[in-house]
KETOR-735480 format. One record per residue: x, y, z of N, C-alpha, C, CB in turn. Coordinates in Angstrom, 2 decimals. Glycine has a CB too. Layout:
<recs>
REC    n_xx    n_yy    n_zz   ca_xx   ca_yy   ca_zz    c_xx    c_yy    c_zz   cb_xx   cb_yy   cb_zz
REC       X       Y       Z       X       Y       Z       X       Y       Z       X       Y       Z
...
</recs>
This chain:
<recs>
REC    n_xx    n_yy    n_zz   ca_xx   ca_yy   ca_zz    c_xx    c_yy    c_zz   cb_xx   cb_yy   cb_zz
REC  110.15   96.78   85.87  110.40   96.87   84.45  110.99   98.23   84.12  109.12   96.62   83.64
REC  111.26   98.28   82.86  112.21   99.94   83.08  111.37  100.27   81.77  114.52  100.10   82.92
REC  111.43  101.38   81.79  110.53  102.70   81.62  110.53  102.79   79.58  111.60  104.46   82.67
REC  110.59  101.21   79.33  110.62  101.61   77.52  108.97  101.34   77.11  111.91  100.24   76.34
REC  109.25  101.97   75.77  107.55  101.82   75.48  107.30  100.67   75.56  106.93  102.24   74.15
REC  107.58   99.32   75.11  107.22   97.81   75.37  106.83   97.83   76.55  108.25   96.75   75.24
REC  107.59   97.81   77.68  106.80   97.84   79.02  106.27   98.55   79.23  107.18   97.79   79.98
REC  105.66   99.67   79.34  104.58  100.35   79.34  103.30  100.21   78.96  104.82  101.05   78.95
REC  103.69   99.51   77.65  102.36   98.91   76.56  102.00   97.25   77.35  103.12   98.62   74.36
REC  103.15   96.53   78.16  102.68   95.52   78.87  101.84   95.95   80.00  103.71   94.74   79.29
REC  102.68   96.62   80.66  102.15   97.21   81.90  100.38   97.75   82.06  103.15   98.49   82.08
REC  100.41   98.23   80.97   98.95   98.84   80.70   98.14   97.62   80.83   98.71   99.61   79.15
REC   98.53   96.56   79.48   97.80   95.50   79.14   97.13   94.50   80.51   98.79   94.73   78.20
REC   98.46   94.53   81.09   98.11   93.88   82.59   96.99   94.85   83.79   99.82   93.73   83.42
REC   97.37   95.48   83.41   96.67   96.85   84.34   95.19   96.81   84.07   97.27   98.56   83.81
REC   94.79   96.46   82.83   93.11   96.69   81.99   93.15   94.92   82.63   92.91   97.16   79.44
REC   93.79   94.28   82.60   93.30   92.75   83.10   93.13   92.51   84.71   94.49   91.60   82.61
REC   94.50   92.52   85.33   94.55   92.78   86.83   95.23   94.00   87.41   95.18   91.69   87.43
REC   94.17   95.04   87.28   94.95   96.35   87.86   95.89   96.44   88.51   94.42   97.02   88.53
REC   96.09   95.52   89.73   97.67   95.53   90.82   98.44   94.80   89.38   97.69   94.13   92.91
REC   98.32   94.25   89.19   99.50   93.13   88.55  100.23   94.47   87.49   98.58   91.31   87.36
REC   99.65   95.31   87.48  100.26   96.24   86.30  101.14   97.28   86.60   99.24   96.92   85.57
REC  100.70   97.83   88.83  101.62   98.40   88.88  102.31   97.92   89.98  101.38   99.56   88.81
REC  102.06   96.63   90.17  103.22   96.07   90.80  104.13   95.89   90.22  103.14   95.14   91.29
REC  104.35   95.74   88.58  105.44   95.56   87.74  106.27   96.79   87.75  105.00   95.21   86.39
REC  105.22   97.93   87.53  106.04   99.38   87.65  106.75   99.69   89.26  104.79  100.76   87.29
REC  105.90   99.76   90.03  106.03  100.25   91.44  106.52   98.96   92.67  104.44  100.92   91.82
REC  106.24   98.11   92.25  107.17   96.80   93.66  105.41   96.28   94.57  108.92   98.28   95.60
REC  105.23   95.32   95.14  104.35   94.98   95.98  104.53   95.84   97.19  104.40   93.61   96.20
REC  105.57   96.48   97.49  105.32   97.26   98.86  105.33   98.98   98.90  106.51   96.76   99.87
REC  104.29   99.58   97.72  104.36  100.65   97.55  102.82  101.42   97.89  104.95  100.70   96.27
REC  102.68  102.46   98.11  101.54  102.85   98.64  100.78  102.65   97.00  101.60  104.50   99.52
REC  101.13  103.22   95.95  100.25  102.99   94.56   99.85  101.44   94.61  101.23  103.35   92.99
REC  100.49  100.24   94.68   99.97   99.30   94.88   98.71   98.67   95.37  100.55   99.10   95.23
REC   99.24   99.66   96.84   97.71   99.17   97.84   96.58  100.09   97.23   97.82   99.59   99.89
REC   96.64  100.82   96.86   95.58  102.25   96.76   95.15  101.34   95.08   96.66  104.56   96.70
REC   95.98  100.56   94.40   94.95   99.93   93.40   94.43   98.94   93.95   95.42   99.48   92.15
REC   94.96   98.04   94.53   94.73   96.48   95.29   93.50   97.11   96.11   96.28   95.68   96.49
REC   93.15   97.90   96.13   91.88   98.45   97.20   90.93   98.62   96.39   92.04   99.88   98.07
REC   91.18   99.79   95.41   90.38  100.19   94.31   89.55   99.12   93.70   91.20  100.75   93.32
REC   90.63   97.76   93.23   90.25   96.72   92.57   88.68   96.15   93.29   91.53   95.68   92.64
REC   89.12   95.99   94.54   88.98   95.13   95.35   87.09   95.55   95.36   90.13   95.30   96.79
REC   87.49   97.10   95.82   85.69   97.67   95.93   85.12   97.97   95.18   85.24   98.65   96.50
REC   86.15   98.08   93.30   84.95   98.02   92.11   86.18   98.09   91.10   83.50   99.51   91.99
REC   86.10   97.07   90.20   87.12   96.90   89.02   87.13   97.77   88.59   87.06   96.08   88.06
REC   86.56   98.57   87.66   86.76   99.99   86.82   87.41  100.81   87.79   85.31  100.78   86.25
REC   86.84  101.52   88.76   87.91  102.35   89.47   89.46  101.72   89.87   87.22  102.77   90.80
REC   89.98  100.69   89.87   90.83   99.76   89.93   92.02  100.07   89.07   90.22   98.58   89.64
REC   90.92   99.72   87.31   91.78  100.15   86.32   91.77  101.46   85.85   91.63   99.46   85.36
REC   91.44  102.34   86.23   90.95  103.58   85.69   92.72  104.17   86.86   88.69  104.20   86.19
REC   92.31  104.27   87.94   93.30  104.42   88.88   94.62  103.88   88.19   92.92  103.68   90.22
REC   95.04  102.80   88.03   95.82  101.55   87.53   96.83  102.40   86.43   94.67  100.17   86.71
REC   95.74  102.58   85.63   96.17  103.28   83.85   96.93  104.80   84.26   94.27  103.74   82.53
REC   96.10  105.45   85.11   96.67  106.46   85.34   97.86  106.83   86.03   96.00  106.91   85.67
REC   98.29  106.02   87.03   99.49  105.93   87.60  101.20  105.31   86.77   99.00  105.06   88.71
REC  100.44  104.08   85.78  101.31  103.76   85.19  102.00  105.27   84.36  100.76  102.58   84.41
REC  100.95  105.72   83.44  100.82  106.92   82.73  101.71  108.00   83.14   99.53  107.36   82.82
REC  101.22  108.42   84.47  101.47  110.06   85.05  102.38  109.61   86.14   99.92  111.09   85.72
REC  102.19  108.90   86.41  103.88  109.10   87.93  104.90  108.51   87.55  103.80  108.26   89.70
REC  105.77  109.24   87.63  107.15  108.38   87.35  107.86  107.63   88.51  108.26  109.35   86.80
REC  107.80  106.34   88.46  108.60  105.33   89.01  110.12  105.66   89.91  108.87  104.51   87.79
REC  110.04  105.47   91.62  110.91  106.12   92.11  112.38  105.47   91.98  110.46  106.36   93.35
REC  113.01  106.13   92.46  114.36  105.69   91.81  114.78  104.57   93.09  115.66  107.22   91.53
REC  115.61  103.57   92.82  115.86  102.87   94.22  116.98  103.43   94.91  116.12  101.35   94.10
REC  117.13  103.53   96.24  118.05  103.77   97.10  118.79  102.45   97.66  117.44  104.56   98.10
REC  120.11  103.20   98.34  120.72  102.19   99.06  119.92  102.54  100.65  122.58  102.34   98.96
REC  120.20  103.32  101.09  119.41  103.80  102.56  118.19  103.99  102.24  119.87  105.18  103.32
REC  117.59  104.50  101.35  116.35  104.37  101.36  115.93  105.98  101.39  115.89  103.41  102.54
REC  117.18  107.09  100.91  116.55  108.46  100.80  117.56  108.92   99.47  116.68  109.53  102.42
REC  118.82  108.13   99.31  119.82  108.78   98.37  119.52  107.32   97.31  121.75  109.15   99.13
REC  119.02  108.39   95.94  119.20  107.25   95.20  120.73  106.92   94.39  118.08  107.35   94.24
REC  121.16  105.86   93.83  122.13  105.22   93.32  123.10  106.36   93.36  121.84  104.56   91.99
REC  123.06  106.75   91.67  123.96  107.84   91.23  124.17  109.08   91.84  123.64  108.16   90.12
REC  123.87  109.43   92.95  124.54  110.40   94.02  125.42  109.45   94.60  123.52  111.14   95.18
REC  125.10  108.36   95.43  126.45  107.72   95.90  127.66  107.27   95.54  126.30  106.97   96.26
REC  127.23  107.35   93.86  129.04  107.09   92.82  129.96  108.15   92.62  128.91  106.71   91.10
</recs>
């Protein structure tokens, strides 16, 4: 999802319901924040979403690459 307040305010919403589901929307299923909530969840819901909220919040979402080190707009 891209980075407007609406998704953010979804993202959260999902995040307080199924912690992964909130930053898999932000971050992709194959990201280390993913697993580190999908874990959290897993061994006690509150730390799950507590984790969850805060990542959506405080990390900003990496940019995608073509190789996988240069993102987009350096290669144009």
């Amino acid at each position: 999802m891209s980075s407007g307040g609406c998704s953010t305010c979804l993202e959260i919403i999902f995040a307080a319901v199924l912690p992964p589901v909130g930053v898999f929307f932000r971050y992709g299923c194959c990201s280390s924040q993913f697993f580190i909530s999908l874990l959290l969840t897993v061994l006690g819901y509150v730390p799950g979403i507590v984790y969850s909220v805060y990542v959506i919040l405080k990390m900003p979402p990496e940019l995608p690459g073509i190789d996988g080190d240069r993102p987009y707009y350096i290669l144009a």
